[in-house]
N, C-alpha and C positions, 0 to 999 in steps of 0.2 A: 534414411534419416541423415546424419551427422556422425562424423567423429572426432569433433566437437563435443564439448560438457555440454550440456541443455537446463537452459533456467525457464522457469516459470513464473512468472511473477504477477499481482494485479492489485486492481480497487476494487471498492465498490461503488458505484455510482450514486452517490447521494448527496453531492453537492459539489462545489468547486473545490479542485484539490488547493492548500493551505502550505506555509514553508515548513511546518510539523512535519509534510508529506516528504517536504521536498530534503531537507535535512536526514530522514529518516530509512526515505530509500530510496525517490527519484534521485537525486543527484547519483549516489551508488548504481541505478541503473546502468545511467548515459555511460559511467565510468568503463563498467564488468559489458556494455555493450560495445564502447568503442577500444578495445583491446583488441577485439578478433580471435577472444579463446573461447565466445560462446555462442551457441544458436539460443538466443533469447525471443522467448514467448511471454508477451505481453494480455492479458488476460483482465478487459472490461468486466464486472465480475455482477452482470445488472439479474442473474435468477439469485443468489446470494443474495441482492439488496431485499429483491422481490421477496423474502422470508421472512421479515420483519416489514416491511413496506409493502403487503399485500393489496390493501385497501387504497393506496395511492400511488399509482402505476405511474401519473402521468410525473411522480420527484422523478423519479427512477428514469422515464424518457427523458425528460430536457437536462436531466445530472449529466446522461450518457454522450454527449457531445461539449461540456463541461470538462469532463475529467478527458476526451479524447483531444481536447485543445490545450490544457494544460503539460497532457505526455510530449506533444509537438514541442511546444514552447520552451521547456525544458531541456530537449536536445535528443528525446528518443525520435530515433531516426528508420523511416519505415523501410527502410533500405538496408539495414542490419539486424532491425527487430520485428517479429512481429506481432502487433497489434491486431485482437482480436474481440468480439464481441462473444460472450458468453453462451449465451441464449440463441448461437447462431450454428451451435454446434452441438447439431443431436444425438451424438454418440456420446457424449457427456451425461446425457438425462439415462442411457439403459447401463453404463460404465456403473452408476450412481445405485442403481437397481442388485443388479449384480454384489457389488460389494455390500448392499445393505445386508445382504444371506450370512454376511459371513461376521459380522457385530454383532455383539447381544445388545439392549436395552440398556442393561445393568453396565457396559462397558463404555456406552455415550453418556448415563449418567455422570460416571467420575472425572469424564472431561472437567480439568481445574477453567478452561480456558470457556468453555462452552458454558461452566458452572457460574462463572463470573459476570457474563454477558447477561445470564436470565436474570442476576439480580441487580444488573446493573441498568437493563430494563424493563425491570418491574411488572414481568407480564404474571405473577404468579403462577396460578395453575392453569392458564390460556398461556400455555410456551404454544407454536405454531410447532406444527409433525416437521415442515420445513428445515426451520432453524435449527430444531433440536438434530437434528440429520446432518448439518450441512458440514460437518467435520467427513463424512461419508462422500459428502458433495467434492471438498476437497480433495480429498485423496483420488476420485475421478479424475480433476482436471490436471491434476500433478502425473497421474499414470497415463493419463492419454496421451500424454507428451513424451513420455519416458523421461521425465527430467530428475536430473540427478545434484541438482543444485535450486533451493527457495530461498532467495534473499526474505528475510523476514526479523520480528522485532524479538527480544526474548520470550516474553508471553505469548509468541505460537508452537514454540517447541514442543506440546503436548499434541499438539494439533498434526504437527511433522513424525510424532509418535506413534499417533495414531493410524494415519499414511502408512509409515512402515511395519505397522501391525497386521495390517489386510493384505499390505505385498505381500507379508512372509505368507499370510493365511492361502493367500491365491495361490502361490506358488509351490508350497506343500500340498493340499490340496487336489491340484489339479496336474501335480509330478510333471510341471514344465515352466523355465525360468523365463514367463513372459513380464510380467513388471519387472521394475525397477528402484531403490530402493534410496528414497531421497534424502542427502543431509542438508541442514541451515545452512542459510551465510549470512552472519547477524553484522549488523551495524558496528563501527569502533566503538568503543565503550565510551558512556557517557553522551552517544549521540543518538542513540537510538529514539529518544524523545524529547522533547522542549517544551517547557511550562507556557501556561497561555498570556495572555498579556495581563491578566489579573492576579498571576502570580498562582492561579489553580496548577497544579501538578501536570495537566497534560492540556494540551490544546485542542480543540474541540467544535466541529461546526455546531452542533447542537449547543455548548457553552456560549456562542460568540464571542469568542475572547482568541480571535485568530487574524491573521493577516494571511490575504490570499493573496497567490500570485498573480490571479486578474487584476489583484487594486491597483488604484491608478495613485502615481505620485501625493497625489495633496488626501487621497484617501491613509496610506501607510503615514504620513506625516504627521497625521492625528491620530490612529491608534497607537504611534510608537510617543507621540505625548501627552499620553493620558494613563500608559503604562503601570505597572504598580514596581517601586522602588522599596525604601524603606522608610518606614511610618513614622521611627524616632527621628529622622533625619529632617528637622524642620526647619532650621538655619542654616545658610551658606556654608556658613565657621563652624557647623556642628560634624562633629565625628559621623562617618556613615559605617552603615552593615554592608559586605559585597556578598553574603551567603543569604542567599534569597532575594535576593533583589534579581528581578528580572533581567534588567537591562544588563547587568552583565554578565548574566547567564547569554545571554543574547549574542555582547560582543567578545567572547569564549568562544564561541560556534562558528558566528559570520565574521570577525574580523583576526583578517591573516596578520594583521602586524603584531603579534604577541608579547612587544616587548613596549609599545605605545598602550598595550590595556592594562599591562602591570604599572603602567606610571600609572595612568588615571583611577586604578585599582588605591594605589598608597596616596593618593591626593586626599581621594575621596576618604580614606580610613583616617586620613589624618586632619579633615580637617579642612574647607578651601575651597570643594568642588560642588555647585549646586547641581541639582537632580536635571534643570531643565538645559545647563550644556552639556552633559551625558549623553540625553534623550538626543538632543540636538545633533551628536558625533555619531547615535546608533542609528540615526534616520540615513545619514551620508551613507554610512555603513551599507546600509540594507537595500536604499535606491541604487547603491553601487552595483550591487548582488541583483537586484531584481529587475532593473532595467530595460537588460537584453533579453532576457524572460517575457516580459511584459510586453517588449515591442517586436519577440518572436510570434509570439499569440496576435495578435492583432495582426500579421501577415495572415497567418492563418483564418482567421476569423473571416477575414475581408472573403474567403472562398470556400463558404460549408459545404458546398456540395463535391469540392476536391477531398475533405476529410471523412466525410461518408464514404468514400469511394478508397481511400486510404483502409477503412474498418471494413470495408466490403472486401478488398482483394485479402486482407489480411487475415478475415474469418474464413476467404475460400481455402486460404492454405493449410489454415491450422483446420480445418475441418479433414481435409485431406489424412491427414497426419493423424488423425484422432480416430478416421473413419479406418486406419489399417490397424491401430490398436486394440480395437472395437472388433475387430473380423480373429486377430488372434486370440483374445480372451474367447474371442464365440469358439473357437476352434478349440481351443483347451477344454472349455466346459464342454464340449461336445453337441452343442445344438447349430451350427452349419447343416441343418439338415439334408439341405436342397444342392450343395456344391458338389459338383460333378454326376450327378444325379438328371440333371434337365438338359 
């Protein structure tokens, strides 16, 4: 392996990834990737999708070349990290098996994080065996790597709990220290999420109230003026609200000159600044930020079958790496039946 920290990090392929994504941990990637203090594991995350998106296989195919051009275009570099495809590495599917032995029922129930999800997709009493498992599913992909570092948002640390619940269980156990036992590396505060253009609390491709990093200029130019501001804020001269107001939750996040948003911050409080030169300044803003994104992707694009080929060498490797994981857990539980025997 590495001695090296090891990250693991991924999506789930269900659509174009969004600057929610990119704020909240691409950009964090490229960073903690281009340091050289980690072997980073990038993790397409499309049997995950597949637990909720059973019955439509074919989001989950055409997402999965979506979010593999959006990592490009962003700056993850397959030459430092690697990028892999989920469902490409079968030692993840018996990793998964394995630790299911060692979870109760009763202990996937109290997932806060898994509890959330089912009511937050309304499957009532059709939860799929899948999804309800897939915190199990987790903790495979995280151990097949040995990674001991998960960039992640605060609402997965039950999730990272869980993870190191079945480490310790395997480990006691089977009285041999083969996992490894992962902590968070959460987002700076305050950045871990961003409101959608509607002013909903989180941004959301199923909401559409998102700006993706594919959009093209004149597309972000309209969703960033059509934004939601503030309601009482009806006249030029009228006093505005900066708490809750989108856009400058916006340019807080994206614009580095911090002492140009405090002016238009006190303009706007006092009186002077209409909503549509704001929007106007957070479009510059953002085309500024998006740009070279937009026009790294589009190199890419112009060559899908270099990027296939990018996911192809990169699952062979992480496969590798999962396949000797996979052989010491066998080895610990004792069913290696056939080694040194044939």
């Amino acid at each position: 392996m590495t001695s090296k920290k090891i990250i693991l990090t991924g999506d789930r392929p269900t659509g174009k990834l969004h600057i929610g994504h990119y704020v909240g941990s691409l950009k964090n990637r490229v960073q903690l990737q281009n340091t050289g203090d980690y072997e980073t594991f990038i993790m397409i995350a499309d049997m995950q999708a597949l637990t909720d998106n059973a019955r439509d296989p074919e989001k989950i195919r055409n997402s999965l070349i979506q979010v593999a051009l959006d990592y490009l275009a962003v700056g993850i570099d397959p030459a430092k990290s690697t990028i892999f495809v989920q469902s490409q590495i079968p030692a993840l599917s018996e990793l998964t098996q394995h630790y299911m032995n060692l979870v109760s029922v009763a202990r996937l129930e109290r997932n806060p994080t898994v509890k959330t999800e089912i009511k937050q997709k309304a499957f009532g009493q059709s939860i799929p065996a899948g999804f309800f498992t897939y915190p199990v599913s987790q903790a495979a992909d995280i151990t097949a790597f040995k990674a001991d570092t998960v960039p992640v948002g605060d609402d997965q640390e039950p999730m990272l709990e869980q993870t190191r619940e079945i480490v310790r269980s395997f480990n006691n156990i089977y009285q041999k220290e083969v996992l490894v036992e992962p902590e968070g590396y959460f987002p700076p505060k305050g950045m871990g999420r961003i409101p959608g253009l509607d002013g909903n609390a989180k941004m959301s491709k199923s909401l559409g109230n998102a700006i993706y990093l594919a959009d093209d200029e004149e597309t972000i130019q309209k969703k960033v003026m059509s934004m939601y501001t503030d309601p009482q804020h009806i006249r030029v001269e009228d006093p505005g609200h900066i708490e809750g107001n989108t856009v400058f939750t916006y340019l807080d996040i994206f614009d580095s000159d911090k002492q140009k948003v405090q002016e238009l911050k006190d303009q706007y409080q006092a009186g002077g600044l209409g909503d549509v030169k704001i929007k106007r300044y957070l479009n510059e803003v953002l085309q500024n930020e998006l740009r070279p994104i937009r026009e790294r992707r589009e190199k890419y694009e112009a060559d899908i079958d270099a990027v296939y080929q990018i996911l192809k060498d990169g699952s062979d490797k992480a496969n590798a790496v999962a396949e000797q994981t996979l052989k010491e857990v066998r080895d610990a539980i004792g069913i290696n039946y056939f080694d040194n025997r044939l």
